[in-house]
TIPA-448133 format. One record per residue: x, y, z of N, C-alpha, C in turn. Coordinates in steps of 0.1 Angstrom, whole numbers, plus 2048, in hexadecimal, padded with zeros to 3 digits. Atoms other than C-alpha are relative to their C-alpha. Layout:
// TIPA-448133
XYZXYZXYZ ...
***
This chain:
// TIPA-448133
7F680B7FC26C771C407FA7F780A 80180C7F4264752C5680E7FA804 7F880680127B747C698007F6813 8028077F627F729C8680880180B 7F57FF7F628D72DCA88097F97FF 7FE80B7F929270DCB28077F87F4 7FC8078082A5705C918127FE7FF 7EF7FF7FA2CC6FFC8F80780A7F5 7F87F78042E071DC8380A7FB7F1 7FE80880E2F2703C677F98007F7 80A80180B2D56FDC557FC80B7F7 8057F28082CD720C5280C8067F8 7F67FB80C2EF725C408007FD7F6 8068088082EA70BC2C7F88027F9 80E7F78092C871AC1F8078087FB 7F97F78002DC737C1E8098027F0 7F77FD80B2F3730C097FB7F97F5 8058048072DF71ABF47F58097F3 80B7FA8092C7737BEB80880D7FD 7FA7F78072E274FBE380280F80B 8017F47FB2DF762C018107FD808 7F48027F82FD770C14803801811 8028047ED2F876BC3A7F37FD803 80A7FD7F82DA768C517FD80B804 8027EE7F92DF78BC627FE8087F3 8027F780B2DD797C3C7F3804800 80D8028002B9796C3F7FA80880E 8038007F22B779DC697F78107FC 80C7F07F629D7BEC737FF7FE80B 8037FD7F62917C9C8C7F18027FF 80E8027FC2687C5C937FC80B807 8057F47F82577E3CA07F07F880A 80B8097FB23E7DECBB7F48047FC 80B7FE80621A7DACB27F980A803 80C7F67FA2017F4CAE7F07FF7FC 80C80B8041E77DACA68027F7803 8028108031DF7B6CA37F67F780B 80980B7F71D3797CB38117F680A 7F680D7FE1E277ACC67F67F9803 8068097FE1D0759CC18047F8807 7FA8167F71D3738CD67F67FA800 80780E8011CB716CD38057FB808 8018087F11C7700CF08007F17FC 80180C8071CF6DACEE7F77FA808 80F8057F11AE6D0D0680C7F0804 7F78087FB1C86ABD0A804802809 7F47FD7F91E56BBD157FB80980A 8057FB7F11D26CFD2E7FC7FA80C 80680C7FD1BE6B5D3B8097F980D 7F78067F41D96A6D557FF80A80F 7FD7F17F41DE6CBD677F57FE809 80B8007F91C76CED887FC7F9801 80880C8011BC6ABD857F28027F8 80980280D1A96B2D647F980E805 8037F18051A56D8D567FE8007F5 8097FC8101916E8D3A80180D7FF 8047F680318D706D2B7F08017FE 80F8017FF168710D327FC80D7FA 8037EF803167734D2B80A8057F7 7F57F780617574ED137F7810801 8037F1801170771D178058087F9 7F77F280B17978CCF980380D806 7FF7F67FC1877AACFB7F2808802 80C7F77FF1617B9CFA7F77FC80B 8078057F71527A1D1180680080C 7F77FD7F51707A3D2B7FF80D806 7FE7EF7FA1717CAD2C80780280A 7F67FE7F418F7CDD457FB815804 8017F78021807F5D437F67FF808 8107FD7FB15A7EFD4D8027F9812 7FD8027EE1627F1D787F57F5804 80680B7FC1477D4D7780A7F17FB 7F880F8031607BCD6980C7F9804 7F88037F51727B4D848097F17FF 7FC810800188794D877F57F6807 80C8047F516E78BDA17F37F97F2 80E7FF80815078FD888037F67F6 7FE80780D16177DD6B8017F0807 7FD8107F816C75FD857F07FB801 80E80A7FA14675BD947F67FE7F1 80A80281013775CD6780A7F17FC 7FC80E80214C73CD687FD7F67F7 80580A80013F722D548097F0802 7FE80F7FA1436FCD608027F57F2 80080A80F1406ECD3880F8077FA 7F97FE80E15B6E9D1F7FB8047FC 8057FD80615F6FAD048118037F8 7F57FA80517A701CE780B802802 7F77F97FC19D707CEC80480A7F5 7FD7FD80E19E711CCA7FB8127FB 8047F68021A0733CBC7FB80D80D 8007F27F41A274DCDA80B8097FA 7FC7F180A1A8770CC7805808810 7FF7FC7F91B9785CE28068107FA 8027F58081BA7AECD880F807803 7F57FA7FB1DD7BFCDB7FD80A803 8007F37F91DF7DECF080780C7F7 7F97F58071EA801CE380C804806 7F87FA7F920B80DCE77FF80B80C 7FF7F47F5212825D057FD7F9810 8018037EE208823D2B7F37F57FE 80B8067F81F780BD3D7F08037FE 80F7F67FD1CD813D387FD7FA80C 8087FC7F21BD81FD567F280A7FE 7FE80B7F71A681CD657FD7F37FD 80580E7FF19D7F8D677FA7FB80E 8058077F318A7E2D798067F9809 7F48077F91977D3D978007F47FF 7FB80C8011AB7B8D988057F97EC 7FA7FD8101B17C1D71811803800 7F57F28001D37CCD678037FB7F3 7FD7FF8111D27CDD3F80E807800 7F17FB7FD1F97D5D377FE8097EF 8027FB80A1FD7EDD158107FA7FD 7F480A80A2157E0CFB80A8147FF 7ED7F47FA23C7F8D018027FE7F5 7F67F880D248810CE980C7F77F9 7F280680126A7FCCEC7FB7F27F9 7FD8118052607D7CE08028017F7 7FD80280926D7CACCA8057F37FC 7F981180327A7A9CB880A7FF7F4 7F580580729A7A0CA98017F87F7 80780F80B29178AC888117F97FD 7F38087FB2B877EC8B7FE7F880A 7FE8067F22B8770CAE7F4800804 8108067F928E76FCB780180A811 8027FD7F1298784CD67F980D803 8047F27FB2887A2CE8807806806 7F87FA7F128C7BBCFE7FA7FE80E 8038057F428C7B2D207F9811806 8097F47F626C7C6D397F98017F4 80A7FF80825C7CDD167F47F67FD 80880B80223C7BFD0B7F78057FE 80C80080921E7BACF97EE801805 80F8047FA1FB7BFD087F47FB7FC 80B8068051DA7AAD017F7808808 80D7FF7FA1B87ADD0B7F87F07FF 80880A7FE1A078DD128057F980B 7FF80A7F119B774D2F7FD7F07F5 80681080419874DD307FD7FD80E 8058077F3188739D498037F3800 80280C804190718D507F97FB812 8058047F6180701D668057EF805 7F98097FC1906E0D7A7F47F9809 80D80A7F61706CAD898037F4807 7F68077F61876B6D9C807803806 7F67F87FC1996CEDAA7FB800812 8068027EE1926C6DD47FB80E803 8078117FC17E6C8DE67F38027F1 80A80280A15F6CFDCA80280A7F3 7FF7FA80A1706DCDAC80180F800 7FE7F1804181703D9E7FF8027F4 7FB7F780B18771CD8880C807803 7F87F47F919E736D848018027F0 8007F680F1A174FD6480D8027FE 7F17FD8061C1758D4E7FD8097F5 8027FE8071C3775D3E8098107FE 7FA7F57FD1CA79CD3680E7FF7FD 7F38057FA1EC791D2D8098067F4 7F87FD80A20B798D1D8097FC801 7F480780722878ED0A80F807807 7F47F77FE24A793D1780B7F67FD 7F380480326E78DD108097FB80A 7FD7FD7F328277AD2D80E7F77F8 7F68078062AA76CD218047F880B 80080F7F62A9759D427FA7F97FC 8098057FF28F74AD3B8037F27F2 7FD80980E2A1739D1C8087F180B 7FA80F7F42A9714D337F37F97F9 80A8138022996EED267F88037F2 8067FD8102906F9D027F580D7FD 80B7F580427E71AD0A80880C7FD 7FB7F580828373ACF680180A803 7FE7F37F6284756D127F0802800 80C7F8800262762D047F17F7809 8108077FE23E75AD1A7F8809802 80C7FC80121E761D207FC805810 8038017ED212774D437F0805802 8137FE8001F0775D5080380B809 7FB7F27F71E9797D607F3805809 80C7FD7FA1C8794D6F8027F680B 7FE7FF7EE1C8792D9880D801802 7F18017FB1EF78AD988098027F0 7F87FF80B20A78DD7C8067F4803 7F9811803218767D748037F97F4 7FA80480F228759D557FB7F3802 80880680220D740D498037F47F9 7FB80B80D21B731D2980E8087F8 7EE7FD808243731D1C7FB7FF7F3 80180380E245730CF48097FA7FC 7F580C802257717CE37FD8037F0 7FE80780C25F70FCBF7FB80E7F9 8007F580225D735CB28027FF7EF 7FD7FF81125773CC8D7FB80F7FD 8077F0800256764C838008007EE 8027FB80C24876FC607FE811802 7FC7F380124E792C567FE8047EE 8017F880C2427ABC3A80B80C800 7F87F77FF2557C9C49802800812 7FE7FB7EE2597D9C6D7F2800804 8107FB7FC2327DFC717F97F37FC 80780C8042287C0C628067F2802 7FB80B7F822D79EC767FA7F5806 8088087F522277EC8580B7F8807 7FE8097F9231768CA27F87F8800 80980C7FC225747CA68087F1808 7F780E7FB231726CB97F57FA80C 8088097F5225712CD47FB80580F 8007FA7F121A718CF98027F5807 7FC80B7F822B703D137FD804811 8028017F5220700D3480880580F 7F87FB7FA23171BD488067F780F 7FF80A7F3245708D697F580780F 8077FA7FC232726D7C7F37FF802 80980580521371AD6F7FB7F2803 80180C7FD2176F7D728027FD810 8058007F221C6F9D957F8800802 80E7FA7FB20070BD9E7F87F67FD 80780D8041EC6EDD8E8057F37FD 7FB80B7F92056D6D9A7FF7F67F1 7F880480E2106C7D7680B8007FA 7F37FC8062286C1D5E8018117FE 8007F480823C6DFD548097FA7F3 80080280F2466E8D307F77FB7F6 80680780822B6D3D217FD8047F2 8047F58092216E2D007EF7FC7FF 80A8017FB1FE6E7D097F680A7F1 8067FC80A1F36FACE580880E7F8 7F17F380C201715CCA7FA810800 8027F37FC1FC739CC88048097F3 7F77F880C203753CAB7F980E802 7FF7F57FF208777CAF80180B7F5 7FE7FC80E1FD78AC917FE812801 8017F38022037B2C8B8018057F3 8027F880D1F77CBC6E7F87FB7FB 80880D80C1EF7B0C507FF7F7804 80280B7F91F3794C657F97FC80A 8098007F31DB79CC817F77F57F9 80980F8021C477FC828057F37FD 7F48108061E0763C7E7FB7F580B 8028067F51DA746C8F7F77F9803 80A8048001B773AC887FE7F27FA 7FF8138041B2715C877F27FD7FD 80E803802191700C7A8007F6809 80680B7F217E6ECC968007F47F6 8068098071776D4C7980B7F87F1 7F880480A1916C0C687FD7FE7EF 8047FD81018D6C2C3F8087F17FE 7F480A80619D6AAC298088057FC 7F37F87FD1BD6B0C1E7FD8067EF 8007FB80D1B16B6BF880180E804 8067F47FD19D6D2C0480B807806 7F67F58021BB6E2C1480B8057F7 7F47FB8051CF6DDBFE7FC80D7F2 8097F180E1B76F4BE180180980C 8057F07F71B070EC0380E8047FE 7F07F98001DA712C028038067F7 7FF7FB80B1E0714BE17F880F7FA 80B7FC8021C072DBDE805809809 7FC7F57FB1CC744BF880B8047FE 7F38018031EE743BEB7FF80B7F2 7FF7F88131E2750BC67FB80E80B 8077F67FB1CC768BDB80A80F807 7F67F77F71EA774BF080B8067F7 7F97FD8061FD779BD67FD80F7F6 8027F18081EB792BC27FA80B80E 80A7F37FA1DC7A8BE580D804805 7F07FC7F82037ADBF680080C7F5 7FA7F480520C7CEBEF810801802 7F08007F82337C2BFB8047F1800 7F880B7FD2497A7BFB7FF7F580B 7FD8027F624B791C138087ED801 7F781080726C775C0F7FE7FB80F 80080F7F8269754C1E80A7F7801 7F380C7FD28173BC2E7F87F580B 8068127F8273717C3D8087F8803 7F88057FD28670AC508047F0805 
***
């Protein structure tokens, strides 16, 4: 099932009743938390661009190259491997953590969070449970060469997903993003929320990333901005989210759609109904 936050509750009856179904909650589950996947992001290099008096993404570090584990990979160590060039905002794979505790030890100034027994997601309402949350693995670096007096850095990373119903004020959907390496700080809010669903084990989140106010302070910018998108894929969906550096023409996507469409059609071992909203 797909379905959009940020869409008006009419419409979806409407659909509703159009396709013979008898409510929205007819449909509602409950999302078990992952015990896999990915989370991608895309960066809009633009809409960055203002923050700090002109920031970039210079660095990306994977979960193998990060190693929050190897006591040499210190916040420290990863800040002074810096680099000063652009590069990509596109396509940063970040690894979900395993259920259970916290891992320890870590390096310092690490604090990798492990993805809680309890999460979960409401495919009715988009909501969580508040304190629960999802853990990643990978860093980013960005770098600001304007930034007084002779240009910074600073890294974002280690992070996880959580559920906040305050946090629903000026078009944001409770859920952000928090960096967890040197300090814990909610980085990027999520906006415009679309969930597809096979079953409870099988799932992707995806929507936008807006420029937490937290965030935007600290680099003294707009907040909210929507600064690039994000999709959260578990089980069959791990790896959602991958965009091409290199625009196509639109033939050509439109045969790759169709073509993964026949393809997806015969390898699904399960259903999985759709609503577009």
């Amino acid at each position: 099932m797909k379905i959009n936050r940020n869409r008006s509750y009419r419409v979806l009856a409407i659909l509703a009743i159009g396709m013979g179904m008898a409510s929205a909650s007819a449909d509602a589950a409950t999302l078990n938390a992952p015990s896999g996947g990915t989370f991608t992001m895309n960066l809009d290099r633009n809409a960055l661009a203002p923050y700090a008096g002109g920031y970039y993404l210079s660095t990306f570090w994977s979960t193998a190259t990060s190693n929050a584990y190897n006591p040499a990979n210190t916040g420290d160590h990863l800040l002074s491997q810096l680099n000063t060039t652009e590069i990509s905002g596109l396509n940063q794979v970040f690894e979900l953590t395993a259920i259970g505790n916290d891992p320890s030890p870590q390096a310092s100034q690490r604090y990798v969070k492990a993805t809680s027994a309890e999460f979960a997601i409401d495919t009715g309402t988009l909501a969580g449970v508040a304190g629960a949350q999802v853990g990643m693995t990978g860093v980013q670096g960005f770098y600001a060469p304007n930034w007084p007096p002779t240009g910074a850095g600073l890294v974002n990373g280690d992070f996880s997903l959580l559920y906040d119903a305050n946090r629903q004020t000026l078009g944001r959907t409770g859920w952000y993003l928090a960096n967890n390496i040197y300090f814990t700080m909610a980085v990027y809010d999520l906006n415009n929320l679309s969930l597809s669903f096979s079953n409870a084990e099988n799932w992707q989140l995806s929507g936008d990333l807006l420029m937490s106010p937290e965030n935007a302070g600290m680099l003294q910018g707009a907040q909210l901005v929507d600064v690039g998108s994000f999709c959260l894929g578990t089980g069959a969906y791990a790896g959602c989210g991958q965009v091409s550096a290199v625009p196509l023409p639109a033939a050509v996507w439109l045969f790759a759609s169709g073509f993964l469409g026949f393809i997806g059609i015969g390898r699904r071992p399960y259903l999985s109904r759709s609503v577009t909203l």
